[in-house]
GUNU-410704 format. One record per residue (C-alpha): y, z, x. Coordinates in steps of 0.05 Angstrom, whole numbers, padded with zeros to 5 digits, always signed. Layout:
N
YZX/...
***
This chain:
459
+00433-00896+00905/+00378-00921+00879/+00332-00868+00911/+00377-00828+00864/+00372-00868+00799/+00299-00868+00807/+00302-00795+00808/+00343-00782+00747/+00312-00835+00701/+00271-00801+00666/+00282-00772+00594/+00298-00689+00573/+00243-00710+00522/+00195-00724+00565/+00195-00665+00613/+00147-00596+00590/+00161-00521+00598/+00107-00485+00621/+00089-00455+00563/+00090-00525+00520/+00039-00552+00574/+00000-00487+00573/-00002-00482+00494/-00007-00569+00491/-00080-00556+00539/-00108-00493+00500/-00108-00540+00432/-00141-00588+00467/-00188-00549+00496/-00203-00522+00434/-00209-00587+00402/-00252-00615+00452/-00314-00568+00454/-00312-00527+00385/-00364-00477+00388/-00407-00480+00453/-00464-00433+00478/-00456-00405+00548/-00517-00360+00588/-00491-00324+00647/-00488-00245+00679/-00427-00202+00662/-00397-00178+00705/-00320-00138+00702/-00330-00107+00650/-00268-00080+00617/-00260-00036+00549/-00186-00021+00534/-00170+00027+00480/-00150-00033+00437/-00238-00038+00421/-00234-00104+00452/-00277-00129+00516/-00249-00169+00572/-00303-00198+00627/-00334-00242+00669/-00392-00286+00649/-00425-00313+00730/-00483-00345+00749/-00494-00358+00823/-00445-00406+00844/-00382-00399+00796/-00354-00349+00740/-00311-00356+00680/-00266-00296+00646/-00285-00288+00569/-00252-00236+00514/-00291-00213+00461/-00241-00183+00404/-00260-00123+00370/-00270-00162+00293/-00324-00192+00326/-00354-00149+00361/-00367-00105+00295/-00404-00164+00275/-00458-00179+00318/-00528-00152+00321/-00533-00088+00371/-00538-00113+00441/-00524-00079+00504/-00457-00098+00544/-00450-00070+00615/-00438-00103+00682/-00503-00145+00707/-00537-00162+00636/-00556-00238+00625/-00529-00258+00553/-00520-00314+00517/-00448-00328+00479/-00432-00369+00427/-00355-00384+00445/-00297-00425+00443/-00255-00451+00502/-00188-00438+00508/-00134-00418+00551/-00099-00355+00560/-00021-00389+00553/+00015-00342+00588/-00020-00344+00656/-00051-00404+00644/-00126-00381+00661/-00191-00417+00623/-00230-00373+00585/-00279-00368+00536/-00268-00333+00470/-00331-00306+00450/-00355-00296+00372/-00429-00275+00384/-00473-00251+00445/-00545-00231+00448/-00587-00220+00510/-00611-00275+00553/-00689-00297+00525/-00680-00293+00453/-00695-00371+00457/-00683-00439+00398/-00693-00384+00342/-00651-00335+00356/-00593-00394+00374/-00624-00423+00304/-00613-00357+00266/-00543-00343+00297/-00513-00406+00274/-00535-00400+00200/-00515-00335+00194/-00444-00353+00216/-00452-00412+00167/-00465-00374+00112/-00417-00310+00127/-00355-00371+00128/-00388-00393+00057/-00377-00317+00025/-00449-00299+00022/-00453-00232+00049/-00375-00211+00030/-00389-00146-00013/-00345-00169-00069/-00418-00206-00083/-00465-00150-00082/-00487-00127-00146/-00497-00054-00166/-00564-00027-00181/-00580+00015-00240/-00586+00090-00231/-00657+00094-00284/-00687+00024-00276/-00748+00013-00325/-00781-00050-00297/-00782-00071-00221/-00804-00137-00189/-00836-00141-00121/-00835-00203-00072/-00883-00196-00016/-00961-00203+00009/-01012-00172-00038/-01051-00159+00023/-01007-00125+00069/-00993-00051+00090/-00916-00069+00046/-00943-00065-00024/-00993-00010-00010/-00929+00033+00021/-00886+00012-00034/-00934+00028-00087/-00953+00095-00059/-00872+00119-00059/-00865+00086-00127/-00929+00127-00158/-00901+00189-00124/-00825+00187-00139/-00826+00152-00209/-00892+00144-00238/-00857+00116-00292/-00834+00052-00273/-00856-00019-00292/-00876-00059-00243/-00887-00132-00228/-00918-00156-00170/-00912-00225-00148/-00960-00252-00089/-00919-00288-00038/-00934-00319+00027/-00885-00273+00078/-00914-00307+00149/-00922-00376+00173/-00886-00449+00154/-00904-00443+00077/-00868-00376+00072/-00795-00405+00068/-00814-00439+00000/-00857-00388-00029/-00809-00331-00025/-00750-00383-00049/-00796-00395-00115/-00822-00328-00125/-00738-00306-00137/-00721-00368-00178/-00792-00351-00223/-00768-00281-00232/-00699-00299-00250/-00728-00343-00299/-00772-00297-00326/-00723-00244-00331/-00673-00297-00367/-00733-00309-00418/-00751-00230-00435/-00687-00214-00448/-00663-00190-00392/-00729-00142-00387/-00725-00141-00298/-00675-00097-00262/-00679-00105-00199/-00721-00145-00138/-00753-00105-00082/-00770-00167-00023/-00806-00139+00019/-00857-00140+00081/-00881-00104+00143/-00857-00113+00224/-00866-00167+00269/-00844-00212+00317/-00777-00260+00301/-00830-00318+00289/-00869-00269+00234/-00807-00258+00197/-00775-00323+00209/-00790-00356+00139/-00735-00287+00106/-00681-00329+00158/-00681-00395+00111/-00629-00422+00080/-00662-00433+00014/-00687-00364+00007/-00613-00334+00014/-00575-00386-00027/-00645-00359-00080/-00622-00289-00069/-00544-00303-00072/-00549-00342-00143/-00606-00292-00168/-00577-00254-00224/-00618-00190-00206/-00602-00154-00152/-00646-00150-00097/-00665-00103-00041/-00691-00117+00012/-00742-00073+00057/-00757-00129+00119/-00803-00108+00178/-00783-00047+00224/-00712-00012+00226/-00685-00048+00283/-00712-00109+00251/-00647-00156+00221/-00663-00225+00176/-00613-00266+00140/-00638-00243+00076/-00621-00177+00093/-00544-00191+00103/-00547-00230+00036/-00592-00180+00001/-00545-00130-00048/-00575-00074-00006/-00617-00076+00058/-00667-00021+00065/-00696+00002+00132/-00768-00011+00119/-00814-00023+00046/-00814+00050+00040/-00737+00052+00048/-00733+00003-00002/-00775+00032-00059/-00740+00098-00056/-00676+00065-00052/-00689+00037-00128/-00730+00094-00150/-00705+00165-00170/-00736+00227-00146/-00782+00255-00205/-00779+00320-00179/-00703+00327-00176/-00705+00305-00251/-00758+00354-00266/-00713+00410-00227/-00653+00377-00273/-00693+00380-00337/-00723+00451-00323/-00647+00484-00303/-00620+00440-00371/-00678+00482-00404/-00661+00544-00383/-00593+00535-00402/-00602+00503-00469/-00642+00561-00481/-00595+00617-00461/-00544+00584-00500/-00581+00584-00560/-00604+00656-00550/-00530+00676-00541/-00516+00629-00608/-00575+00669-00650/-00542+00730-00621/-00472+00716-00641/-00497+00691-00712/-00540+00757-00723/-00479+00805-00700/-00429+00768-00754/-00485+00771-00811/-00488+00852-00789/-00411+00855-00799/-00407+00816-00870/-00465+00858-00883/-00427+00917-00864/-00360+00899-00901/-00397+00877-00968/-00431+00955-00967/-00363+00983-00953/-00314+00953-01005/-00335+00927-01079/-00315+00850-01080/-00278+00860-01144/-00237+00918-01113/-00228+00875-01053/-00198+00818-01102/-00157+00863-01148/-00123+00889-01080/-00116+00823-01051/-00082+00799-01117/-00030+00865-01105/-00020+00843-01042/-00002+00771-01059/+00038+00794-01110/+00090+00845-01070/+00089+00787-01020/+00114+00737-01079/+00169+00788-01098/+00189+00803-01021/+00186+00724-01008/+00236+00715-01081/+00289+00772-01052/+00290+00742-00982/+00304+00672-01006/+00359+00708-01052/+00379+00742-00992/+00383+00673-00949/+00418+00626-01004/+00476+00685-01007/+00486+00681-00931/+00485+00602-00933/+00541+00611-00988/+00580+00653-00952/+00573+00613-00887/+00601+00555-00930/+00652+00584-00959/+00671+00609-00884/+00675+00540-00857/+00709+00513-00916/+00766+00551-00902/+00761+00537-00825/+00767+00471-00848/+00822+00485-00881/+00861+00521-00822/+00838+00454-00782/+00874+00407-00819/+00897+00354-00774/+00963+00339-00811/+00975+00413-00806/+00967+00412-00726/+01004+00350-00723/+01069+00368-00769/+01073+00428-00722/+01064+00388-00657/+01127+00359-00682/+01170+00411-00686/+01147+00423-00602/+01167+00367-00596/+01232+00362-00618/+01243+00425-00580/+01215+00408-00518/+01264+00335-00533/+01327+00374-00544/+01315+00430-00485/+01300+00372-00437/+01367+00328-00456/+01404+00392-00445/+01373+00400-00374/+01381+00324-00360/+01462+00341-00364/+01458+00403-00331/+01427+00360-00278/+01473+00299-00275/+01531+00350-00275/+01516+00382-00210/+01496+00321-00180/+01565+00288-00190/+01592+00354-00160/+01551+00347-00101/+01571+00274-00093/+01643+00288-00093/+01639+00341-00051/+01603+00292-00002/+01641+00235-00004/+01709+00284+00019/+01664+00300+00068/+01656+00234+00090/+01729+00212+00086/+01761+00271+00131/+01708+00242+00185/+01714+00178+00174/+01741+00130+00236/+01797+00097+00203/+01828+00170+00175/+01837+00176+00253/+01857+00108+00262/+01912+00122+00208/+01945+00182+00250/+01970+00131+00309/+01890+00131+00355/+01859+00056+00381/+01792+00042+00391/+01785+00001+00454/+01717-00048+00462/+01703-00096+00511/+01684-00170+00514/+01613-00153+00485/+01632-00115+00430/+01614-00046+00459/+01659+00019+00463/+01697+00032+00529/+01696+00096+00539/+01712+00093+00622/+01751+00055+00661/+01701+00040+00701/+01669-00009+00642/+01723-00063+00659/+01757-00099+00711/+01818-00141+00727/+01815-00201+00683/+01768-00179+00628/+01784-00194+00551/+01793-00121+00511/+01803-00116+00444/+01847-00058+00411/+01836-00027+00338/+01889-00001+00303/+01890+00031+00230/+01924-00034+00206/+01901-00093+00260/+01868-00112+00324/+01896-00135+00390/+01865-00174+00447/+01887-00169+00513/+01871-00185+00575/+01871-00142+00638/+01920-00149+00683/+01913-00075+00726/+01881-00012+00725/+01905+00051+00755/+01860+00108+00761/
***
C-alpha cells in the first residue's frame, strides 16, 4: 500500500506531454544563448522546393543539424553552400519540437576566414537592417536632370579621375562639387561622416542648390574599405536629406554604406552614369523633336497657304455685296419657312389638346364608376338567383339521401320481427361457434334488449 500511495502522489499539474517539455526546452534554449557564432563543414546538404536549406554543420569529432529558411537566405552576401565548405553561422539554438532534435537556426553564413571584421561588419548590418535603415520605404528618388552634383571621395585616386571622365562625356553640363575625403585608414570613418553632414549643410544654406551625393572610391581589400562599414557614416547617409549613391570598390565588393545608400552602383563609373543622363540620347531626342517641329510647321505653312488660295479664289468668283444681298434672301425665306412651321406646330399642339380634353372627358372616373354599378347590381341579382337554384337542389339531394338511409337502416329491420345477437364483449355473433355453454348473450329487438345466458347449443 504504500508502495502504491507513493506512486500515485503526485499532481495532474505537475506531469508534461511531450510536446510541453519539448516546446518548455526550445524557449529556453533560445533564451539561454541568443545569437551565437558557430564555424564548422557542411555536410547533408538538403534543398527542398520550399527554397529552404536543411544541413549539417561537423567538425571532427561531433555534428549539429541547422536550417537556414529561405527569408534569410535572400539576405546574406553571396557565398557558396555545398557539402564540405567551412562557414561560419551566426545562429540561434533551438529545438525542432516535434522530434525533439537540437539545432541551430541559422540567420547569416559566410565562408570560414573572413576573420573579427567580417564577424564586426555582420553584426552591424543586422543592427541596423532591425533599426529600418536600408527598408526602401527610406530611399529617396533621384532627379531625372540634376544641375549640381557633390562628390565624396580621394582627390588623388583613380575614383574621381573615372568619375570625372564619364561626367565630362555624358553631361558636360553638370555642376560639380568635389569634396576631398580621406577613403582608407582609421581617420576615414570621420572624414567621410563630416564631408555628408558639410554638404547637407551647405545644401540647406544655398537653397537647396545640391541634388544628389556620389560617395565614392576604388577596390580593395575589406580593411581598405572598412572606414564606408561605420556606423556614423550610415546613420550620416540615412539622415542626409540628399540622396546619395554610392559607387564603393569592385562589383563584388559590398559595404554598409552601400545597403544604406538610396542606390548602390557597381563601381565610380557605375555611379556617375547612374546620376548623369546620356547627352547623346538628348541630342538624338532634340534632333528627332526638330525634325518634327519642323515638318509640322511646314505642313502648318502649307495648310495656311492652300486656305488663303481658296478665299482668294472665292473673293474673285462672287462680288461681296452680291454674296450679302443673297445671303440676306436666304435668311429671309428661312424667317418666313421658320413663321409657317411654328404656325404649322401650335395648330397640331391645339388639336392634340383638344384630343385629350375630350379623352379626358370619356375618362371620367364618376362615369366608370356609376356604370360599374349597374354590373354590379347585375352580377348581385344573377348570383342570389343562382344561390336558390343551388340550395334548392341541394335539399332535393338531401332528402333523397336521407330515404336512402332509412330503408337501410338497422332498426327498419329490427322493426319487421329480426334480433341482433352480441356476445359478452359487445361484438356480433354471427356463428355458433363464437359462444359456449354458459356465456352471457345479449338480444336486440326493435323495441328492447334481452340478456340471456346459455344454457345449450345444438348444431
Amino acid at each position: 500500500m504504500d508502495n502504491y500511495s507513493n506512486k500515485s502522489s503526485f499532481s495532474s499539474e505537475e506531469c508534461y506531454s511531450v510536446t510541453e517539455l519539448n516546446s518548455e526546452i526550445s524557449l529556453l534554449l533560445e533564451k539561454s544563448y541568443g545569437y551565437i557564432y558557430v564555424e564548422g563543414e557542411i555536410s547533408n546538404l538538403s534543398r527542398p522546393i520550399s527554397g529552404h536549406l536543411y544541413f549539417s554543420l561537423k567538425d571532427k569529432n561531433a555534428q549539429v543539424r541547422c536550417a537556414l529558411f529561405k527569408n534569410s537566405l535572400n539576405k546574406i552576401a553571396p557565398v557558396e553552400i555545398k557539402n564540405g565548405s567551412k562557414v561560419i553561422l551566426k545562429a540561434k539554438v533551438s529545438l525542432y519540437t516535434p522530434r525533439g532534435d537540437y539545432q541551430l537556426i541559422a540567420y547569416d553564413l559566410f565562408e570560414s576566414g573572413f576573420g573579427q571584421l567580417q564577424k564586426e561588419f555582420l553584426e552591424l548590418k543586422n543592427k541596423l537592417e532591425k533599426q529600418g535603415f536600408f527598408d526602401l520605404a527610406n530611399k529617396k528618388p533621384f532627379p531625372q536632370l540634376p544641375k549640381t552634383v557633390a562628390i565624396i571621395t580621394s582627390s588623388t585616386g583613380a575614383a574621381i579621375r573615372d568619375i570625372l571622365t564619364t561626367i565630362k562625356r555624358r553631361w558636360p553640363l553638370l555642376n560639380l562639387i568635389v569634396v576631398p575625403t580621406v577613403v582608407q585608414g582609421e581617420a576615414s570613418s570621420a572624414s567621410i561622416t563630416n564631408a555628408i553632414n558639410q554638404i547637407n549643410q551647405y545644401h540647406v544654406n544655398n537653397n537647396d542648390i545640391i541634388d544628389c551625393i556620389i560617395l565614392a572610391r576604388g577596390g580593395g581589400s575589406i580593411e581598405d574599405l572598412w572606414g564606408f562599414n561605420a556606423e556614423s557614416v550610415a546613420k550620416a547617409i540615412f539622415n542626409s536629406n540628399i540622396p546619395i549613391v554610392t559607387g564603393i570598390g569592385h562589383e563584388i565588393d559590398f559595404t554598409i554604406a552601400d545597403f544604406v545608400a538610396d542606390h548602390r552602383a557597381a563601381t565610380p563609373t557605375a555611379a556617375a552614369e547612374f546620376i548623369t543622363p546620356n547627352k547623346i540620347e538628348y541630342l538624338n531626342l532634340l534632333d528627332q523633336k526638330k525634325l518634327k517641329l519642323s515638318k509640322n510647321l511646314n505642313n502648318y505653312i502649307k495648310n495656311i497657304q492652300k486656305q488663303l488660295e481658296n478665299i482668294k479664289h472665292r473673293l474673285n468668283i462672287q462680288n461681296p455685296i452680291n454674296k450679302l444681298n443673297n445671303q440676306i434672301q436666304k435668311l429671309d425665306y428661312i424667317t418666313s419657312k421658320l413663321i409657317i412651321n411654328i404656325e404649322k406646330y401650335l395648330n397640331n399642339l391645339n388639336n392634340k389638346i383638344k384630343n385629350l380634353d375630350y379623352l379626358l372627358k370619356l375618362l371620367n372616373p364618376e362615369n366608370k364608376l356609376n356604370q360599374n354599378k349597374v354590373k354590379l347590381e347585375k352580377i348581385s341579382n344573377k348570383l342570389s338567383q343562382l344561390i336558390k337554384i343551388f340550395l334548392t337542389k341541394k335539399q332535393h339531394e338531401l332528402k333523397l339521401v336521407s330515404q336512402h338511409l332509412d330503408q337501410i337502416s338497422p332498426l327498419k329491420v329490427l322493426s319487421r320481427g329480426y334480433s341482433i345477437t352480441k356476445d359478452q364483449n359487445n361484438k356480433n355473433i354471427k356463428s355458433i361457434n363464437q359462444i359456449k355453454n354458459g356465456d352471457t348473450i345479449k338480444t336486440i329487438l326493435a323495441d328492447g334488449e334481452i340478456i340471456s345466458k346459455v344454457y345449450k347449443i345444438i348444431k
